[in-house]
C-alpha positions as semicolon CSV with decimal commas, in nm:
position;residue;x (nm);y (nm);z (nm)
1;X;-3,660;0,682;5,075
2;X;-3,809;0,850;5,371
3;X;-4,119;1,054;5,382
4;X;-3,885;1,323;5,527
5;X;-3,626;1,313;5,218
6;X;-3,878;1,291;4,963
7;X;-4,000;1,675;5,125
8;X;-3,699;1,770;5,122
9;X;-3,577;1,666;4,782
10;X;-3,823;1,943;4,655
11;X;-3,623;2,211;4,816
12;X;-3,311;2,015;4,717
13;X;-3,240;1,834;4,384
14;X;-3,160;2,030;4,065
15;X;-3,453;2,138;3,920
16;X;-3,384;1,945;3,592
17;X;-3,401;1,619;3,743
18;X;-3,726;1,691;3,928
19;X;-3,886;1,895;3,642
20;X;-3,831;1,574;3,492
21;X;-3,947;1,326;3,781
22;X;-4,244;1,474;3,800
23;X;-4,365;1,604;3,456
24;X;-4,288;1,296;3,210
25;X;-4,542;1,070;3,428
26;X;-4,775;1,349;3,443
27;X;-4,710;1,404;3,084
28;X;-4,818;1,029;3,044
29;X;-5,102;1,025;3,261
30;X;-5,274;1,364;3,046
31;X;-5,194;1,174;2,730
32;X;-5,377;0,844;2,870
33;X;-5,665;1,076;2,958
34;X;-5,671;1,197;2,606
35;X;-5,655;0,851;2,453
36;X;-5,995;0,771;2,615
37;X;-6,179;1,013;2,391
38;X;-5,942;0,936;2,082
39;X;-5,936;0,541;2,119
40;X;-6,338;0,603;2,116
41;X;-6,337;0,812;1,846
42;X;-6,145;0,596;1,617
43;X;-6,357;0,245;1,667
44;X;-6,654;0,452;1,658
45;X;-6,533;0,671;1,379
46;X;-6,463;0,321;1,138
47;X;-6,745;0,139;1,319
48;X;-7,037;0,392;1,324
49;X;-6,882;0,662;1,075
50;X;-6,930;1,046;1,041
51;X;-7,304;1,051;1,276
52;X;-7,078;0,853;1,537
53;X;-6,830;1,074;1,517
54;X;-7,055;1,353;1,550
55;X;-7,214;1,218;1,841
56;X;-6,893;1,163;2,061
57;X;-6,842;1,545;2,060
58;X;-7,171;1,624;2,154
59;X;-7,110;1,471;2,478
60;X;-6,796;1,587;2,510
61;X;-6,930;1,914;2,740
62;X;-6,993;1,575;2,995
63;X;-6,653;1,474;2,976
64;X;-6,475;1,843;3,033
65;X;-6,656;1,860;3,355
66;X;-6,593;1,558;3,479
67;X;-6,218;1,685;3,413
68;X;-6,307;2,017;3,542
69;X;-6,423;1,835;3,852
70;X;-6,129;1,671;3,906
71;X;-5,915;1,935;3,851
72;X;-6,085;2,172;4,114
73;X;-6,031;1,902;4,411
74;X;-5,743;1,740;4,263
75;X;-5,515;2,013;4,157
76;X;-5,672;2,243;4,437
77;X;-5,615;1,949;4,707
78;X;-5,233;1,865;4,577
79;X;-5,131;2,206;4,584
80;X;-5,291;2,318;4,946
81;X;-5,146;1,992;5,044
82;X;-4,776;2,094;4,852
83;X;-4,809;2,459;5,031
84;X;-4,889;2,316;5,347
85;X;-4,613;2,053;5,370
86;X;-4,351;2,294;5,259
87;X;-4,450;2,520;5,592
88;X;-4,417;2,206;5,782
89;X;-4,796;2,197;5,834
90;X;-4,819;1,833;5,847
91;X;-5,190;1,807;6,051
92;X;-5,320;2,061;5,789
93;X;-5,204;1,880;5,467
94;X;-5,332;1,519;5,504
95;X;-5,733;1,708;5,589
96;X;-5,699;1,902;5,233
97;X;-5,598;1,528;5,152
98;X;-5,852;1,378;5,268
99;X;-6,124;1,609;5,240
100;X;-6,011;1,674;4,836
101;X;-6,111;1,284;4,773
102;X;-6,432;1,253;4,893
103;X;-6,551;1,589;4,737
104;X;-6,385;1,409;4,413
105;X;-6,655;1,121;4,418
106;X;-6,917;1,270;4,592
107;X;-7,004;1,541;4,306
108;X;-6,906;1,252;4,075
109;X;-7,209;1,053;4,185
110;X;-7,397;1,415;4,186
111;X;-7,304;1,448;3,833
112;X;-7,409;1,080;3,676
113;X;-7,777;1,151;3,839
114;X;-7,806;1,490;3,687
115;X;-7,733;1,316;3,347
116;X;-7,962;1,034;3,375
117;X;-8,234;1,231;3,441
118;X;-8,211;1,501;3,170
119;X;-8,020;1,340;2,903
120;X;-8,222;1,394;2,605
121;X;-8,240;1,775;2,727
122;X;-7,859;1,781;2,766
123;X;-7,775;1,644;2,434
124;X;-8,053;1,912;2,233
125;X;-7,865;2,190;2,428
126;X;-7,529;2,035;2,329
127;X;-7,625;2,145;2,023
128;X;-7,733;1,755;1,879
129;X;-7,901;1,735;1,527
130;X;-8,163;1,529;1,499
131;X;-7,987;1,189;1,322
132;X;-7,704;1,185;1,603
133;X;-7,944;1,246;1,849
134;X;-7,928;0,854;1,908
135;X;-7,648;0,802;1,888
136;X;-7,555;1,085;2,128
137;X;-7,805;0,958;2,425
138;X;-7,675;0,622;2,380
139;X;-7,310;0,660;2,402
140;X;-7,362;0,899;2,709
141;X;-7,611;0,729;2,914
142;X;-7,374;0,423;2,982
143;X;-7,067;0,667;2,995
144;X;-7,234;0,884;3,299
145;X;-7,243;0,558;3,512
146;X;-6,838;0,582;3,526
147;X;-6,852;0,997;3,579
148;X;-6,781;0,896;3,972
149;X;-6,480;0,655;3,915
150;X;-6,239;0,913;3,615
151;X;-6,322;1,234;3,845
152;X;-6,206;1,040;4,137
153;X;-5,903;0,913;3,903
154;X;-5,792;1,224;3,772
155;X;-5,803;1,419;4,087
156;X;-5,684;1,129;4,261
157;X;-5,391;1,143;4,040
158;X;-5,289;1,506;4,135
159;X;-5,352;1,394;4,507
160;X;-5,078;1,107;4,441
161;X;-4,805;1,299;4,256
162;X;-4,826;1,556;4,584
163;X;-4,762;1,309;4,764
164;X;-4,390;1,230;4,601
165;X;-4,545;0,921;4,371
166;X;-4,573;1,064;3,962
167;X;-4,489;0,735;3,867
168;X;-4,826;0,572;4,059
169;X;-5,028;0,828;3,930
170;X;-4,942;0,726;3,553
171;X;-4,992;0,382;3,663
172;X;-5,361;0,457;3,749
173;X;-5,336;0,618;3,455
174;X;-5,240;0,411;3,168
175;X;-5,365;0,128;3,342
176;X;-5,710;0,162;3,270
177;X;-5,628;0,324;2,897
178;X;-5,500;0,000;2,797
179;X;-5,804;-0,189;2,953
180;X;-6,030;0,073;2,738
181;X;-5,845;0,024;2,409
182;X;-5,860;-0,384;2,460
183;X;-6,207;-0,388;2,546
184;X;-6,274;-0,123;2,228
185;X;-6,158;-0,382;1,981
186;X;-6,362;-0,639;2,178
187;X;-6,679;-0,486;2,155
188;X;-6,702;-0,261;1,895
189;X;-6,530;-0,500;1,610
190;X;-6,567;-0,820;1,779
191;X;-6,912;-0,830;1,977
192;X;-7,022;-0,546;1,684
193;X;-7,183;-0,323;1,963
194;X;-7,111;0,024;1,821
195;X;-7,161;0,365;2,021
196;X;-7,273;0,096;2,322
197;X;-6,944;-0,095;2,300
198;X;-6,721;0,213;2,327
199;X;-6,909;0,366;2,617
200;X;-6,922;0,006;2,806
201;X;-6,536;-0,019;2,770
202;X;-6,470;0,366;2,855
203;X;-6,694;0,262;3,182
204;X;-6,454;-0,034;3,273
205;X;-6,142;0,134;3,242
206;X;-6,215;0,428;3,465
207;X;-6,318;0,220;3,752
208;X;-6,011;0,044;3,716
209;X;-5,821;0,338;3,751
210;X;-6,006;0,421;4,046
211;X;-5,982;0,130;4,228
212;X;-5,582;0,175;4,177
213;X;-5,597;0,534;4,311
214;X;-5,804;0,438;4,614
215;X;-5,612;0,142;4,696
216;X;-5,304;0,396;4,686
217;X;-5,442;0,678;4,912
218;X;-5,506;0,409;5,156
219;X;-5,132;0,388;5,230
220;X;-4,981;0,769;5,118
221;X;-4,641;0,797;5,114
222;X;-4,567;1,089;5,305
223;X;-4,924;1,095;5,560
224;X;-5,129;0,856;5,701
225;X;-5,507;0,970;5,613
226;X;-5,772;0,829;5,879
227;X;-6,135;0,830;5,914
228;X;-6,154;1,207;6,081
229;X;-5,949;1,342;5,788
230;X;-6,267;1,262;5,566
231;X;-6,512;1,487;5,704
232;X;-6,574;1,734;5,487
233;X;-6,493;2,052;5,658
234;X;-6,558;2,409;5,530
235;X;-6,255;2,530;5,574
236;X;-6,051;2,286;5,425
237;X;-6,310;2,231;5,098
238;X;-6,306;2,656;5,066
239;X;-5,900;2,645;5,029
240;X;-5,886;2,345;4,801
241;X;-6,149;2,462;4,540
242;X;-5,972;2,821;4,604
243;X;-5,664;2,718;4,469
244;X;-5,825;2,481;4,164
245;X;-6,061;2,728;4,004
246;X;-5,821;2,839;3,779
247;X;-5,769;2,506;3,599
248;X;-6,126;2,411;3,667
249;X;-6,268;2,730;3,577
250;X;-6,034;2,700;3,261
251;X;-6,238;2,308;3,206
252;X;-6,563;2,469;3,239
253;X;-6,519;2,797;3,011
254;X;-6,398;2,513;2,738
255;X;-6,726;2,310;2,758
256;X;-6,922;2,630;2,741
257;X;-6,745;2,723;2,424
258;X;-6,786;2,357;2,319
259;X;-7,159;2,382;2,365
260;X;-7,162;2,739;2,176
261;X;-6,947;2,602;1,878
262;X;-7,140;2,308;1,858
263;X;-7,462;2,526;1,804
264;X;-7,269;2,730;1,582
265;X;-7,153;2,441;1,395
266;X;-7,483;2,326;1,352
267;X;-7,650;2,662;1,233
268;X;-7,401;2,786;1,009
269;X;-7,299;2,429;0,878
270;X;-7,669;2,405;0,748
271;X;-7,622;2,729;0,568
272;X;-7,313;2,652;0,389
273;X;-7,228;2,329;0,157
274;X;-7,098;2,146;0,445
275;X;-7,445;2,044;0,642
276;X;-7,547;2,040;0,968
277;X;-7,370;1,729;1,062
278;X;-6,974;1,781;0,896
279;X;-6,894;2,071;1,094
280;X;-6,939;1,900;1,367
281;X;-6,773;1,596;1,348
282;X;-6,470;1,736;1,216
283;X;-6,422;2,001;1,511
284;X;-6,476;1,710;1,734
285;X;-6,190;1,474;1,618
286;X;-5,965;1,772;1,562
287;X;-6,047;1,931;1,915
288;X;-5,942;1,565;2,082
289;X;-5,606;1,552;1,840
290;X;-5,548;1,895;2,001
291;X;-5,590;1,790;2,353
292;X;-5,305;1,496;2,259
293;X;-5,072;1,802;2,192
294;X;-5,219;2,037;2,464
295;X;-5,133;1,684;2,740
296;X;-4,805;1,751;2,691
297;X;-4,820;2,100;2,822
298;X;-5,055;2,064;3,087
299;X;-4,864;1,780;3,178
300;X;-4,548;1,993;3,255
301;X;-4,785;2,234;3,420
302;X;-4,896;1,957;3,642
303;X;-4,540;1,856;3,698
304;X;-4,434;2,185;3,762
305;X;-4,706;2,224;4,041
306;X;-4,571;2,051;4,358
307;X;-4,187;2,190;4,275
308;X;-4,305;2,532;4,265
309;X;-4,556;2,496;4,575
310;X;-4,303;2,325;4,806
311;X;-4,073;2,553;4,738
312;X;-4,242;2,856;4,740
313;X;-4,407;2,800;5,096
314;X;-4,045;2,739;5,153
315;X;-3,902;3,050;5,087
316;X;-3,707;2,942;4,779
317;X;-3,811;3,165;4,565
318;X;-3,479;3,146;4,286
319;X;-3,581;2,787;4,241
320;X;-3,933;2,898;4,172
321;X;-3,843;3,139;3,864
322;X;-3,607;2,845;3,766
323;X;-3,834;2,595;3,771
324;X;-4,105;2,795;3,556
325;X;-3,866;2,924;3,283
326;X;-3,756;2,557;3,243
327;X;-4,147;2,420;3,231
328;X;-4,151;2,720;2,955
329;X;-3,847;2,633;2,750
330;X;-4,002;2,274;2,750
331;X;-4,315;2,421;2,653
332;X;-4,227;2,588;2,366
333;X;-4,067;2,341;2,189
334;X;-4,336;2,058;2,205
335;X;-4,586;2,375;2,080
336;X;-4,346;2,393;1,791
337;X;-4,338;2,116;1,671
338;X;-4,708;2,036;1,725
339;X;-4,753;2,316;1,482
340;X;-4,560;2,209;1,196
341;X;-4,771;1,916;1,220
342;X;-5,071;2,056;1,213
343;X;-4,995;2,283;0,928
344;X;-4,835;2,026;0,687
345;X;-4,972;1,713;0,805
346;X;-5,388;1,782;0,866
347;X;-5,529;1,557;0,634
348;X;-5,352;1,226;0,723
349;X;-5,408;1,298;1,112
350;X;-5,767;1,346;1,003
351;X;-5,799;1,001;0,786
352;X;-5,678;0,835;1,064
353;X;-6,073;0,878;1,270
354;X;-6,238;0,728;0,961
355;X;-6,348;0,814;0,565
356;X;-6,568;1,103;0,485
357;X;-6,669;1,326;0,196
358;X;-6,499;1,580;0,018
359;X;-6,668;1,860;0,205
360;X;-6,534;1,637;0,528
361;X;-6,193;1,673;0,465
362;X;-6,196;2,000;0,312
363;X;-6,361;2,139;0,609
364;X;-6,113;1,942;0,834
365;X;-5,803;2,051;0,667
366;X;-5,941;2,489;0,709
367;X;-5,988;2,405;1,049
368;X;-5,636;2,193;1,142
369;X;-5,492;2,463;1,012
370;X;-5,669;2,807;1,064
371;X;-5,826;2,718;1,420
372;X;-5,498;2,624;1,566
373;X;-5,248;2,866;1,372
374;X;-5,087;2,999;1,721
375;X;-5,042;2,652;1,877
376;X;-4,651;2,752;1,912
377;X;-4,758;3,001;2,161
378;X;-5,094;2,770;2,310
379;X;-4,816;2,661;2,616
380;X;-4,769;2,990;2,769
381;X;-5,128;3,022;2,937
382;X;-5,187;2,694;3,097
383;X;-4,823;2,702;3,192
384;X;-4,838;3,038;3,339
385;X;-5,210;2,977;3,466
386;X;-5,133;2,682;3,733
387;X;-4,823;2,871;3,759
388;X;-4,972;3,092;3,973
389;X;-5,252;2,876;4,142
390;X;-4,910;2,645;4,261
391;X;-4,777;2,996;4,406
392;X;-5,096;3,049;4,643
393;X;-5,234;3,307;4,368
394;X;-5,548;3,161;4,237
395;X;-5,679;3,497;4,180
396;X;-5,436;3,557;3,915
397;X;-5,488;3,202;3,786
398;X;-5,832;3,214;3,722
399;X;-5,826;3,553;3,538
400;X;-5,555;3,352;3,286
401;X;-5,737;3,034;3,312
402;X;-6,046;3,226;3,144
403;X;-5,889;3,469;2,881
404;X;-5,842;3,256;2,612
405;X;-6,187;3,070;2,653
406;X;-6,458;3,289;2,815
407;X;-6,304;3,682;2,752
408;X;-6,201;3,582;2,384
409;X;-6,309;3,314;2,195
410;X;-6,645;3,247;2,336
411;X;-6,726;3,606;2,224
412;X;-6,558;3,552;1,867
413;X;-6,753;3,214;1,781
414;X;-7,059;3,420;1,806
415;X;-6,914;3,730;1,642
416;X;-6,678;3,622;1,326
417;X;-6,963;3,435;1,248
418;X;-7,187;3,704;1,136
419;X;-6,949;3,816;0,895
420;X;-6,779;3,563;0,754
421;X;-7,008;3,253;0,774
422;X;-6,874;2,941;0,874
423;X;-6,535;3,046;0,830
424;X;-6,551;3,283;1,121
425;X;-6,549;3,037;1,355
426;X;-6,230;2,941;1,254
427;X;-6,050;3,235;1,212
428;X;-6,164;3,309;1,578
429;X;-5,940;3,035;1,677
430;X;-5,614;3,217;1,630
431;X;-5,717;3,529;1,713
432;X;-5,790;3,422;2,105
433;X;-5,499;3,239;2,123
434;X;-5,253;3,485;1,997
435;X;-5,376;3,800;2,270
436;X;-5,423;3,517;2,530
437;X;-5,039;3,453;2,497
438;X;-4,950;3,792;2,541
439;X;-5,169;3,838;2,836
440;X;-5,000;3,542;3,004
441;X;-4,695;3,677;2,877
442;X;-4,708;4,032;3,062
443;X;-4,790;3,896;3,365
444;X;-4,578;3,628;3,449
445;X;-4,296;3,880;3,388
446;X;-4,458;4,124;3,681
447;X;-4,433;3,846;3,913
448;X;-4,097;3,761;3,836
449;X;-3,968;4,123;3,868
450;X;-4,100;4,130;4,195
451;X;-3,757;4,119;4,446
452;X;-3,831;3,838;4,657
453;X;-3,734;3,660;4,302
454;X;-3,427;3,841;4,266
455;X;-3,308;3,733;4,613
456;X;-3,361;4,087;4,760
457;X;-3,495;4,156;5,125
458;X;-3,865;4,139;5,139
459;X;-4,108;4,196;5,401
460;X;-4,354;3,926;5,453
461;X;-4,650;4,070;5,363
462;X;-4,525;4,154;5,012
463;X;-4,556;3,745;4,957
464;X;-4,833;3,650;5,136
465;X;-5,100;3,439;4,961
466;X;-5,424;3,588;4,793
């Protein structure tokens, strides 16, 4: 199929069929992303046991910005690159191309330095205690060496699927999942490495990945990208990371409410039967088991993204509204049934990471099910949040992206807390996500009232971009 056709099937097919085309590899590609932390967890959670368990989420604040990272340039790249090609700006859409990819390694490299140097100071603010503290630096410092290679993947990925390939993007994907899972069971069980063995294969599987993406961009689909398209250029870098601060700004308010729940964890744990070190390990594996469900969603969102920016630089603005109230019906669903699981099923998903205590379990079993009470509404934000970064509004996308984390919970981990102990960290859980829905809710239904979306003449200015 032509480069041409492939542009045009945007503006063309039934939305169904490219809702579809585009969302189940993306859908794949999240959930491959998610099975790096879980496939860790679960050798080092039978290997190393509750302290290794506990360890894994104190680094997790590393991992969310390497995903933040890649979702700034890579979401932010795809969708001025989506926008552009649907105005028929060709010359402008292979620069935010090329210019997205090397801002994807380059802070990549930035970030890996930053960690080597002040890794015992980043784990103690994580929130470490002292007998994971070990475990914590040793896990990370091999893990930061790959920080380069999975932001460059999972931007790269968004950079692909814009270019009319989902399918390569979950190849670069899944690829180096399966390379991490092998080499898992080969080093942790096999060569008996432990928190080393699990960071060494995580390494080797995201510069797989990598490699795959690069050798891809090399020959796009749709544009040829040369050596002049690689110079970073201000204006090119200001529009990409324009449109991808929402979903990046939503990856960064989640590690600094990781960090924050981690100390409150830690503080509050000690002061209740639990300990110091329960808390923690539990919200870790159960956080991770909620990103599996929360791929799904952001993988429709991702989907949704180059429909909805193709054809709203178009003009198409019916398919638009279609498009998103399908992405939401598809949503809701997968939300509902990831809740019944939660709430019936918490303590087998939560045997599956290793044995613990009583207290571990117990714990584990409040939190499955108080912390994520409204995960039947949890797809409406991140939905509705790229939603309107795809649309040219990143404005409106970043004030979504942050409700739930920064403007809610981060506020109610610290507050809840002082009333109700331990528990109050929990309850502050629902409590975010429940007005967070509504916000998203109210106003993704302005924007659709608006009368370009109801076919009506507009003038030009009442769509322009923020």
């Amino acid at each position: 199929m032509s480069a041409n056709t492939d542009r045009n099937a945007l503006g063309e097919e039934k939305i169904n069929k490219l809702l579809l085309q585009f969302a189940i590899p993306s859908i794949i590609s999240m959930l491959v992303g998610s099975l790096y932390n879980i496939v860790d967890q679960f050798f080092i959670g039978r290997s190393v046991g509750e302290l290794g368990n506990a360890a894994t989420n104190i680094s997790f604040p590393l991992s969310i910005s390497c995903i933040a990272i890649g979702l700034l340039f890579g979401i932010g790249g795809a969708s001025a690159f989506n926008l552009a090609m649907g105005k028929g700006d060709r010359e402008r859409a292979v620069y935010y191309m090329g210019n997205a990819a090397v801002m994807l390694f380059s802070c990549g490299v930035v970030l890996c330095l930053i960690t080597q140097i002040f890794l015992r100071q980043l784990m103690e603010f994580f929130g470490s205690p002292e007998d994971v503290l070990d475990y914590a630096m040793t896990y990370t410092r091999i893990v930061s060496f790959g920080f380069p290679f999975v932001i460059f993947a999972t931007g790269g990925g968004h950079l692909i699927r814009a270019d009319g390939s989902p399918r390569m993007a979950m190849i670069c994907n899944l690829s180096g999942a399966v390379i991490n899972t092998v080499l898992d069971a080969l080093f942790v069980f096999g060569f008996h490495m432990g928190m080393a063995g699990a960071a060494f294969a995580t390494v080797v599987g995201q510069i797989l990945s990598a490699l795959l993406a690069f050798s891809y961009m090399l020959h796009c689909k749709s544009v040829d990208i040369e050596k002049k398209h690689l110079k970073v250029q201000k204006e090119y870098v200001t529009r990409i990371m324009a449109l991808g601060a929402a979903p990046c700004s939503n990856q960064l308010s989640m590690m600094i409410v990781q960090i924050v729940m981690n100390k409150s964890l830690k503080y509050y744990g000690s002061l209740s039967s639990y300990g110091e070190a329960v808390p923690i390990a539990c919200a870790g594996i159960i956080t991770k088991v909620n990103q599996v469900f929360m791929s799904f969603v952001i993988g429709i969102s991702q989907g949704l993204q180059p429909l909805v920016s193709f054809n709203y630089g178009a003009g198409k603005y019916k398919r638009v509204k279609t498009a998103y109230r399908r992405a939401i019906a598809a949503g809701f669903i997968l939300s509902f049934v990831a809740f019944l699981m939660f709430q019936i099923f918490p303590g087998q998903i939560i045997s599956i990471f290793g044995e613990g205590s009583d207290d571990y379990y117990r714990f584990a079993i409040n939190y499955f099910r108080i912390y994520l009470f409204f995960t039947f509404i949890n797809f409406l934000q991140p939905i509705t949040s790229n939603f309107f970064t795809a649309i040219g509004k990143p404005k409106r996308g970043m004030f979504l992206a942050l409700t739930r984390q920064i403007i809610l919970l981060l506020p109610l981990i610290v507050i809840f807390p002082l009333f109700m102990g331990i528990d109050g960290i929990m309850y502050a859980g629902p409590v975010a996500d429940g007005t967070a829905g509504a916000i998203a809710a109210a106003m993704v239904t302005a924007e659709l009232c608006r009368p370009e979306y109801k076919g009506e003449d507009v003038k030009e200015e009442d769509v322009k971009e923020e």
